[in-house]
N, C-alpha and C positions, 0 to 999 in steps of 0.2 A: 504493500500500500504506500500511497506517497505521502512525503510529509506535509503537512499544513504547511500552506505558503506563509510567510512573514512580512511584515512590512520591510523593506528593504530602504537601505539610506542614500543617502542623497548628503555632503557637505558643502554650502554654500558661505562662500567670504567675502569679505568685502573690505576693502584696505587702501590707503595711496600705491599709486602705479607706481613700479619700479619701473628699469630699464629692458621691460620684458613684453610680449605680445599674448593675448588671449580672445576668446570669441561667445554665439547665439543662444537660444531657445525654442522650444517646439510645440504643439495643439496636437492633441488628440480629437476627436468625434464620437458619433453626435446620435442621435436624434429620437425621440419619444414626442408623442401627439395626440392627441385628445381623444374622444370618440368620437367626438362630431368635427372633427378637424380634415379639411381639404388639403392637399398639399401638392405643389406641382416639381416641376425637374430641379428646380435652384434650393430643395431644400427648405420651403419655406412653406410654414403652417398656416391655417385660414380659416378662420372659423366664419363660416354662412352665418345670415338673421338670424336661423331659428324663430321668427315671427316676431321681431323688434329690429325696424326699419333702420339703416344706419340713419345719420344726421346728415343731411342735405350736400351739409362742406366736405365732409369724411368718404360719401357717396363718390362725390364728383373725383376726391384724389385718390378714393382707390379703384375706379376707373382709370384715372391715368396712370398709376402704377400696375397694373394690369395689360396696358398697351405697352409700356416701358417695358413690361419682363419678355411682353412676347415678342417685341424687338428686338431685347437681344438675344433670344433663344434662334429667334433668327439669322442673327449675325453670326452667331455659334453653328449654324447648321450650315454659314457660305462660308468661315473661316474652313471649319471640316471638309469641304468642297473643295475648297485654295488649295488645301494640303495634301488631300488624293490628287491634283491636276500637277500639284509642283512635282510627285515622286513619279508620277508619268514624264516630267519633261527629265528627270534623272535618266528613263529607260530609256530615253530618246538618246539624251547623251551615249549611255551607252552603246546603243546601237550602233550609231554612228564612229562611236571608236573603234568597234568592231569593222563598219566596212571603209575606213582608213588604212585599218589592219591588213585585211582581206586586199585592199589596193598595192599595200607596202609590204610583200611578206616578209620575214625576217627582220625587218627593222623596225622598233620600238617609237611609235607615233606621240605614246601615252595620250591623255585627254584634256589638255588645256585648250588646245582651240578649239573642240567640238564643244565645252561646257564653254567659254566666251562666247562664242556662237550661240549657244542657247539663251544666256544671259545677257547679248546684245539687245536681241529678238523681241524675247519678252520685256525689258527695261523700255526700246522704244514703244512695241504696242500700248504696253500701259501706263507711261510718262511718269515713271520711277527711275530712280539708282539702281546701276547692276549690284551693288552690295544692298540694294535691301531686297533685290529680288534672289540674291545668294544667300539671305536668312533665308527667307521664304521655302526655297529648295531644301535646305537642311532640316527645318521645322517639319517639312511635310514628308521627310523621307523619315527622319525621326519617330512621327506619329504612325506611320503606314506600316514598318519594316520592325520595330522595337517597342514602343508603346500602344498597339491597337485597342487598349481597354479606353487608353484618355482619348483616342479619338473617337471613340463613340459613345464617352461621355458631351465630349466636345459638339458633335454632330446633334446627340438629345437637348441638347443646351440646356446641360446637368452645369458644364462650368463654362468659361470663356476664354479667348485667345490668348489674357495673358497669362491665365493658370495654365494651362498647357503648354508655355512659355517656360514657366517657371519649375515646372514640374522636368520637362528638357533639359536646361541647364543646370538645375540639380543634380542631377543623374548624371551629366557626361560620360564623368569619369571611373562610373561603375563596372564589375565584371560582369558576364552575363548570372552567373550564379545567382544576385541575390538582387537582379533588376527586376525580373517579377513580382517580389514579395516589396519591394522599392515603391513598385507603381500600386500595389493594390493598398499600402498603408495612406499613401498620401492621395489618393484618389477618395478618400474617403474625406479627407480632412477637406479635399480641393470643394466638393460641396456644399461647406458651411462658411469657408474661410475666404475674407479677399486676396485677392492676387500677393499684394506684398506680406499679408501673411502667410501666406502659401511658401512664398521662395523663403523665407525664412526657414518655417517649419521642415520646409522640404529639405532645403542643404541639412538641417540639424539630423531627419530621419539617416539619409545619405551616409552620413559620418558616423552615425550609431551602427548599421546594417553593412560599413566597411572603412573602419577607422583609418586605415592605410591614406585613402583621398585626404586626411586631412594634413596629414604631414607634404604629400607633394604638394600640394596648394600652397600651404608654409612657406615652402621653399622660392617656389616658383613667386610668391608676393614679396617676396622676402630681396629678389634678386632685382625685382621691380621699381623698387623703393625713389621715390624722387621728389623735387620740387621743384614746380612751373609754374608761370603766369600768365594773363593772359588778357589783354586791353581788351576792355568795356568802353560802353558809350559814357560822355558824360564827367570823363578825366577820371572814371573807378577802372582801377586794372581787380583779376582775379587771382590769387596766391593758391594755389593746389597743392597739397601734402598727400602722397602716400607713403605710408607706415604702418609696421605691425599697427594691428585691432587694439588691442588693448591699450596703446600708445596714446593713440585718435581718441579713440575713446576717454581717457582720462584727461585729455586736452579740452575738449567739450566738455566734460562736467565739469571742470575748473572754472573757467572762464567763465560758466553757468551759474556757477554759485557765486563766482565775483561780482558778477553784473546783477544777481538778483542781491548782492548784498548792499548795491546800493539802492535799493528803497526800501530796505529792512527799517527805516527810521519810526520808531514809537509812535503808535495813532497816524499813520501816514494812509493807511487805507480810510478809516473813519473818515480824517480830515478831506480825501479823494471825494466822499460820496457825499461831504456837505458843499463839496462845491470852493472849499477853503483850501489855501496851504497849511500844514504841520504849524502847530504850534509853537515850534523851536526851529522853525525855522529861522536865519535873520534877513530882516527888510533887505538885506543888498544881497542876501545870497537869490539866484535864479534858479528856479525851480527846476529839475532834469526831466527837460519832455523828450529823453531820448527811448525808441522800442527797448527791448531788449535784446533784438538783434543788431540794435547800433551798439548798444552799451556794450557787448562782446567782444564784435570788433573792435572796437576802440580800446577794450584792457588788451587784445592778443597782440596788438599792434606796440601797446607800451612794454609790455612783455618781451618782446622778440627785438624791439630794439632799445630799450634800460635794463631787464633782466627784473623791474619791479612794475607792481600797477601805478601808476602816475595818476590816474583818474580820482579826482577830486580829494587827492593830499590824505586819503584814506589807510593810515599805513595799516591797518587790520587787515584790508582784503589780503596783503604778501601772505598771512596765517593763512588762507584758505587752500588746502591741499584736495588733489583730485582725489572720485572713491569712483570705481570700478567693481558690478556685482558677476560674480563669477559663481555657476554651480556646475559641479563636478563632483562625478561617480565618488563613493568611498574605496570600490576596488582602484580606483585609480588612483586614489590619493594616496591612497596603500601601498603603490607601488606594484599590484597583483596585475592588473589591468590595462590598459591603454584604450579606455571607451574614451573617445573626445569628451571635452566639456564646453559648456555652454556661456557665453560673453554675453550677458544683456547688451540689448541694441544691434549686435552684430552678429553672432552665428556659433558655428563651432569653432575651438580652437584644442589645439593639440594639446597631449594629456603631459608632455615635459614642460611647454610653456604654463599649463593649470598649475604644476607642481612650483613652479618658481613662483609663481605670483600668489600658492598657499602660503607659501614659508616666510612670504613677506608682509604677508594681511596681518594684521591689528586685530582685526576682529574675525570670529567664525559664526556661523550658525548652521548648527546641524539639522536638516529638514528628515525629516520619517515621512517616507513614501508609500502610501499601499502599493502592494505588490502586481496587484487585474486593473486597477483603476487609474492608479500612479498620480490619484491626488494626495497634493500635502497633508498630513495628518497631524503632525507636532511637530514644534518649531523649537527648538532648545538654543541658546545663545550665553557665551563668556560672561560675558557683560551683563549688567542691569539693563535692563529696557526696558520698551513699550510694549511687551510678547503679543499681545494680541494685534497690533497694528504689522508688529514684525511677520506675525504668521497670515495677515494678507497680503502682504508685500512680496512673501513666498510664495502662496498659493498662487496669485491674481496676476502679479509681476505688469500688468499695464492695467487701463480702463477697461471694464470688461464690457463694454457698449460697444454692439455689434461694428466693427472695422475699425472702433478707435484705437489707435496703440502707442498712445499718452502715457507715459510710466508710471507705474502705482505711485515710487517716492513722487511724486509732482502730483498726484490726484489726491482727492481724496475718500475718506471709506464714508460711506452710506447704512443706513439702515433701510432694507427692503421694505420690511412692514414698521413705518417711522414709530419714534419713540413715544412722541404722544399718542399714540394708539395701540400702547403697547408692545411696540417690538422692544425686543431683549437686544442687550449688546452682545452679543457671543458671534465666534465664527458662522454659524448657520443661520445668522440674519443680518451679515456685512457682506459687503461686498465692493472693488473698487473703483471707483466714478471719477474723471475729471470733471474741472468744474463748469466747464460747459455741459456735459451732459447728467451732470449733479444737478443743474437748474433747472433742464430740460424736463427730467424726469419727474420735477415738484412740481414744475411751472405749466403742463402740457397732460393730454390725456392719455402719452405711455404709459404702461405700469408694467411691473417687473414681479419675478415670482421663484423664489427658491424651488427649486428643485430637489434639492440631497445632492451630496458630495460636489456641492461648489458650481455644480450646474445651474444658470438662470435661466428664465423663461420672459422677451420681451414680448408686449402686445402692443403695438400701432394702434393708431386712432382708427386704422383704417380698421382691427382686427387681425389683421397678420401677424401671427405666433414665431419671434426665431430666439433657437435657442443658442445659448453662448455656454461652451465649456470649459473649464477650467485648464490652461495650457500646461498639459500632463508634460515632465522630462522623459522624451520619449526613451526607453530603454529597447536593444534590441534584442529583444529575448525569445524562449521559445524552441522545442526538439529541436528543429532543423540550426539551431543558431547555438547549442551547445545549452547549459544548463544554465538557471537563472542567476542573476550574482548576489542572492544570501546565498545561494547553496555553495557557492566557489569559495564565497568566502570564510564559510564554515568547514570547507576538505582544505585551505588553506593551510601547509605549515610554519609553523613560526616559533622564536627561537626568542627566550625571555632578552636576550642580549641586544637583537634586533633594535638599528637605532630606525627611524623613519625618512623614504626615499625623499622628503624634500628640505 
């Protein structure tokens, strides 16, 4: 008999960047529906009158969203169209290399002029670039020859052009082995998820179901490394950095936090909404009506060229140092493993770069993972804290409002069923909202509805039910993929002497 599964762990840190690179996260699916619930290809629930007319305004928009979906379901069924006719103009290429061949026997033609030939052709007919009519080719010979499930999801106009895009590029660099069980995880997720969630989601499955892609990617970014610029209209030029993920990464939240540090000033919001400056402020000081995207720019520019923020003689912002949140396997952290780990904001990143950038975090939080569901369960941390906000910021890690992907730290938690009517503060009646759609949801006839295990249920004005799931760490486990990792890490041997790999 087998053992009871266990919850299996998950260590997530979070610390100033060193001089090191790290990476993403990933969504699991989805989907439960009422009994009187309609639902069409996009995934999306619909509760009929039932003999309570909608409201006149509600009526009219979910008529036009009705036209909207079946438009693009249309668009979904020519994109699928595009991509069978592009992997036909591949056999055409073919052919014709064949009878160049057949022309030239013994000597090697190869196929460069028969494929510009085709890619002249088609770029003049349809008053495009041969390089975008050379995605085009590759996409469709992609879908036709390798992924035929996503093209006929594509075709049902289950998902759209740039999911099957996304789902493409994730994959490349997979072997055939574990490209089927590739497309069937994220085909799933492609359903519920928008596009840039998708390619996110999708490279994180990718690097779980074949760790190896993540170290060549490494490498190959690694070798890339640069900085360019590039004149705009207007006397703005554009400064371009590539660098390790984690790098970048910590260079944005720094600056982020500098520039929100300057309207940290006491009553500065209050005084905002009566229309007044700050109380402390002085008559001759002028007020900063800079975005926050100016105020960035302007500390990364003081930054790079004094080495301190200059911006309004504030020497506190120099204390403000980057945090970078990073989850990663415990077998890896172990040292047992090499499962990628996860960079908020950006992706996978390899499990040597995870290990340096554990040994140098400040702080850890170990998350306990269900092992079928892979939602967070308990949130343990070094430090004193805020546990319950920390263990959303686990679970939730962005806005959980269907497409937004606003950071939990920058949002804020919600009660589903609000306080004054009773809702309890605990994890199964929080959940994380930025604050546009934190107003949204007060201010408007959405309403929102727990599900269990961190799954939500939203309702439109119109009526249309979608659900949002909790973005599970996807693990790639399972017979075919070797045993699951409590069990590895329980037939682990280890030696009381044993110091730790990072």
């Amino acid at each position: 008999m087998d053992k009871p599964q266990k919850p299996r762990r998950e260590v997530r840190f979070e610390g100033a960047t060193p001089a090191a690179p790290a990476a993403p996260d990933p969504r699991a699916s989805r989907g439960s529906q009422g009994p009187h619930a309609a639902s069409d290809p996009r995934g999306i629930s619909f509760d009929p009158p039932l003999g309570r007319p909608l409201d006149p305004h509600w009526a009219e928009l979910s008529a036009l969203v009705e036209r909207v979906g079946a438009n693009r379901a249309e668009m979904s069924r020519l994109h699928a169209e595009r991509a069978e006719l592009c992997a036909e103009a591949l056999d055409v290429v073919a052919r014709r290399v064949a009878q160049r061949e057949a022309a030239h026997p013994g000597r090697d033609v190869g196929d460069t002029i028969p494929l510009r030939e085709v890619l002249a052709e088609l770029a003049a007919a349809l008053r495009v670039g041969e390089r975008t009519v050379s995605g085009w080719l590759g996409d469709g010979a992609a879908l036709v020859d390798t992924y035929p499930a996503t093209l006929d999801a594509l075709r049902e106009g289950r998902i759209d052009e740039r999911h099957a895009s996304a789902i493409i590029d994730a994959g490349a660099l997979l072997d055939d082995g574990v490209r089927d069980e590739y497309e069937r995880r994220v085909l799933v997720i492609a359903e519920t998820a928008t596009a840039p969630e998708l390619r996110d989601t999708a490279r994180v499955v990718a690097a779980r179901l074949q760790p190896s892609i993540v170290d060549e990617a490494r490498r190959d970014a690694l070798a890339q490394r640069q900085v360019k610029t590039y004149g705009l209209r207007g006397g703005l030029s554009r400064l371009l950095l590539d660098a390790p993920a984690a790098l970048v990464q910590g260079i944005f939240e720094r600056v982020t936090d500098m520039a929100g540090a300057l309207t940290d000033e006491p009553g500065a919001e209050l005084a905002a909404e009566a229309g007044a400056e700050p109380a402390d402020r002085s008559e001759c000081e002028p007020a900063d009506t800079r975005t926050l995207d100016q105020r960035r720019a302007d500390i990364l520019c003081d930054l790079l060229l004094t080495g301190v923020p200059a911006v309004g003689g504030d020497a506190g912002l120099g204390a403000i140092r980057a945090t970078v949140h990073v989850t990663i396997p415990v077998l890896t952290l172990a040292g047992l493993d090499d499962t990628p780990a996860v960079l908020d904001g950006h992706g996978p990143i390899d499990a040597e770069t995870a290990r340096v950038l554990a040994g140098a975090a400040p702080v850890w939080q170990r998350v306990m993972i269900h092992p079928v569901t892979e939602e967070p369960l308990r949130l343990d941390t070094y430090r004193p804290s805020k546990r319950l906000r920390r263990l959303l910021n686990a679970r939730d890690r962005t806005c959980r409002w269907p497409g937004c992907r606003r950071s939990a730290t920058r949002s804020e938690a919600d009660h589903t069923v609000a306080w004054e009517d009773g809702g309890t503060t605990c994890a199964a009646n929080l959940a994380i909202l930025c604050k546009g759609h934190h107003t949204l949801k007060h201010a408007s006839a959405w309403t929102v509805r727990q599900l269990g295990g961190g799954s939500l249920e939203f309702t439109s004005p119109t009526r249309r039910r979608y659900r949002n799931d909790v973005p599970a760490v996807v693990e790639a486990t399972g017979s075919r993929l070797g045993p699951p990792p409590w069990r590895r890490l329980l037939e682990a041997h280890h030696h009381p002497g044993d110091a730790p790999p990072f």
